[in-house]
VOBA-1610 file (N, C-alpha, C; in pm, whole numbers, padded with zeros to 5 digits, always signed):
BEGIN
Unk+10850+12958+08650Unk+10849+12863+08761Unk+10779+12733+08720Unk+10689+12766+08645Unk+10595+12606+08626Unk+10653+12539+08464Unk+10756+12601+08454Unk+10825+12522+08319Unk+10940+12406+08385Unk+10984+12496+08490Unk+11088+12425+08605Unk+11008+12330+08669Unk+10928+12315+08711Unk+10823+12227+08788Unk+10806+12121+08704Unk+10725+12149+08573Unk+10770+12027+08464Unk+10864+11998+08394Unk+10975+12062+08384Unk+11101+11993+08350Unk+11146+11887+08452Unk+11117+11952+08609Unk+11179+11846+08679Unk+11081+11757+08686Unk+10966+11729+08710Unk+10898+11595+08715Unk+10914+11529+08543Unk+10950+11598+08470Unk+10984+11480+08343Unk+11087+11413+08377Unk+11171+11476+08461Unk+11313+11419+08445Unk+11308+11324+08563Unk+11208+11333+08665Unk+11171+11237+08794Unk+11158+11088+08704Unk+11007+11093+08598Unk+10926+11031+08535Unk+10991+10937+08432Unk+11148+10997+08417Unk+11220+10943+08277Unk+11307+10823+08353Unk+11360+10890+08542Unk+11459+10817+08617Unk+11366+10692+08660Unk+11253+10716+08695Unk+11157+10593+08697Unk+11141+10525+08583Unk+11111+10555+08458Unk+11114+10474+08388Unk+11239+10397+08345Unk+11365+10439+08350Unk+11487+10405+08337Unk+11500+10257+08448Unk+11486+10285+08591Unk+11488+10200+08668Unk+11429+10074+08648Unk+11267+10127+08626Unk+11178+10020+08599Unk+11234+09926+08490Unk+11275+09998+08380Unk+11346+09900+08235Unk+11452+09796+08283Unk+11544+09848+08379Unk+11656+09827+08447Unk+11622+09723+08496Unk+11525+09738+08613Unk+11444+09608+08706Unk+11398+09484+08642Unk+11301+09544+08528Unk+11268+09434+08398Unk+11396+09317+08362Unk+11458+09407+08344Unk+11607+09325+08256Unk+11670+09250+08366Unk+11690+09320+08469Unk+11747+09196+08572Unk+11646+09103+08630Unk+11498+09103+08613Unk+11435+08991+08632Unk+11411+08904+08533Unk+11425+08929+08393Unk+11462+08833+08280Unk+11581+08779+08286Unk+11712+08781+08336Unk+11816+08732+08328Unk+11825+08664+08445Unk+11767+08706+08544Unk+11712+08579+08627Unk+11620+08472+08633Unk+11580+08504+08528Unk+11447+08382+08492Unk+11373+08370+08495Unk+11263+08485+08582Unk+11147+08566+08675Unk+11059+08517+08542Unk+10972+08446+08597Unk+10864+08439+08501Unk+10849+08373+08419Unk+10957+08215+08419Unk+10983+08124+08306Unk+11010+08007+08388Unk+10981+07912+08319Unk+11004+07759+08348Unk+10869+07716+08377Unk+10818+07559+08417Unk+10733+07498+08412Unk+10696+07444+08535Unk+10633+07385+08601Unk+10633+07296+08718Unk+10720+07367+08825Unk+10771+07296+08909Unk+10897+07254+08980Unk+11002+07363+08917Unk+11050+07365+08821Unk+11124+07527+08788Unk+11089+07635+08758Unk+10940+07648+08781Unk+10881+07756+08755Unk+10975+07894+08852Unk+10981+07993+08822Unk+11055+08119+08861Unk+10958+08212+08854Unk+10841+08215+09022Unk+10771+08344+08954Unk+10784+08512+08950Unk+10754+08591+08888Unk+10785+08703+08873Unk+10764+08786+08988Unk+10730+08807+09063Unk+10688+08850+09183Unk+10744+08763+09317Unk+10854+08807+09391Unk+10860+08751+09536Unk+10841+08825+09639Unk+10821+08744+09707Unk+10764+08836+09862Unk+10857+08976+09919Unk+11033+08932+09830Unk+11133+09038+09892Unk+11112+09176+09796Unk+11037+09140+09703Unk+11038+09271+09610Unk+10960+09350+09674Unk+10828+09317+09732Unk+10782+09394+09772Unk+10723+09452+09921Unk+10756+09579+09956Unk+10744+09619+10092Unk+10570+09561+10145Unk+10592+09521+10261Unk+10496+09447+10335Unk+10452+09513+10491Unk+10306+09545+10514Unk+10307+09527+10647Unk+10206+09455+10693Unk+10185+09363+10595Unk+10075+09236+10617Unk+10161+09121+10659Unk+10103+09019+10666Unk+10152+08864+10626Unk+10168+08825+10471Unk+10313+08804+10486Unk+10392+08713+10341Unk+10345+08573+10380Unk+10361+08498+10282Unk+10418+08377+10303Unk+10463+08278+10226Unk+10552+08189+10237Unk+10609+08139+10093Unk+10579+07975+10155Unk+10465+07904+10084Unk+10420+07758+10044Unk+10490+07675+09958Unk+10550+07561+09990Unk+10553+07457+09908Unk+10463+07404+09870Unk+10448+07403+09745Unk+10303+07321+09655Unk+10318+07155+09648Unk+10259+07149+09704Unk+10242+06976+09733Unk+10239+06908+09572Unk+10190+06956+09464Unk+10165+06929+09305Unk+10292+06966+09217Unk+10311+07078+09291Unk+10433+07119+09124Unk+10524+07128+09219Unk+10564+07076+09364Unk+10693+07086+09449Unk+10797+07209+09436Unk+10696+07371+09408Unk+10838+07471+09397Unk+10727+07584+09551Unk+10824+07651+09585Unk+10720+07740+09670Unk+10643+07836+09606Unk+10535+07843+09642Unk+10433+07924+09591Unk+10454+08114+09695Unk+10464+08230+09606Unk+10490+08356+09715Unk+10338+08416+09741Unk+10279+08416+09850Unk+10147+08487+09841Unk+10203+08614+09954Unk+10115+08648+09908Unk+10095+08835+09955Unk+10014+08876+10060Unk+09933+08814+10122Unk+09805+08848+10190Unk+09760+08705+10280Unk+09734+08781+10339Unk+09631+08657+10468Unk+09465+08593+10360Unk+09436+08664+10238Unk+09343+08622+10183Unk+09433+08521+10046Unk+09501+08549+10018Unk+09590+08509+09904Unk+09607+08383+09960Unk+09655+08351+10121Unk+09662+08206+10141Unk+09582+08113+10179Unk+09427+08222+10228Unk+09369+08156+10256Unk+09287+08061+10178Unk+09274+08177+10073Unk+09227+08073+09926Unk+09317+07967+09818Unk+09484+07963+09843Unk+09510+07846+09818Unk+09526+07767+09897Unk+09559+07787+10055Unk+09515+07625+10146Unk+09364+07594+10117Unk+09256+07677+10082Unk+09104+07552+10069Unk+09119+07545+09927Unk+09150+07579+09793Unk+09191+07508+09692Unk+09256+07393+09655Unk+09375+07379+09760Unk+09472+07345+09769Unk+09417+07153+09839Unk+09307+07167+09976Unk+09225+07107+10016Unk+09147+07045+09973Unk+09061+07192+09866Unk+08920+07074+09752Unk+08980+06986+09637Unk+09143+07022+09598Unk+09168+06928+09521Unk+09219+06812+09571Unk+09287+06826+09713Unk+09294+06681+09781Unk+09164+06585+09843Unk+09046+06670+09887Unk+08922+06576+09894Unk+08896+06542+09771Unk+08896+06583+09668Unk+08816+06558+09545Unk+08919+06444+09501Unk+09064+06403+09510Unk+09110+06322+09456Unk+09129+06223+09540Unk+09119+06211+09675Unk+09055+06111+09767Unk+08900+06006+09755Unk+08813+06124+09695Unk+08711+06073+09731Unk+08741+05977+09565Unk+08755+06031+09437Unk+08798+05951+09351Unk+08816+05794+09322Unk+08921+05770+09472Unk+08989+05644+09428Unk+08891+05569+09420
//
């Protein structure tokens, strides 16, 4: 019985890893994780992953692409980042 038990969770462990490789490859051929600025493509979007918080997807006022945060803390710390670098380049001129 417990040879059957680990045969089948190898074979669970192998279909997950299969998928995961799978997932990989179609987020490289989409671009996930490449480009610069403004075409940046990041690897992580809000649809990949199941949520029962607050998403939210920001346009970055600097590099003009949307930014995906995850959490009510995730945004809260780039709107006052987002803030100290606009006082700080105000107070500048």
């Amino acid at each position: 019985m417990t040879s059957s038990i680990q045969s089948s969770a190898l074979y669970v462990n192998l279909c997950l890893l299969s998928y995961n490789i799978q997932r990989i490859e179609h987020y490289l051929k989409e671009g996930r994780g490449q480009g610069r600025g403004k075409d940046y493509k990041p690897w992580l979007q809000i649809q990949d992953l199941p949520s029962r918080g607050l998403t939210t997807r920001i346009k970055g006022w600097k590099t003009g692409r949307k930014h995906h945060l995850f959490s009510k803390l995730e945004t809260s710390v780039f709107l006052y980042f987002r803030l100290v670098i606009k006082v700080q380049s105000f107070l500048l001129l």
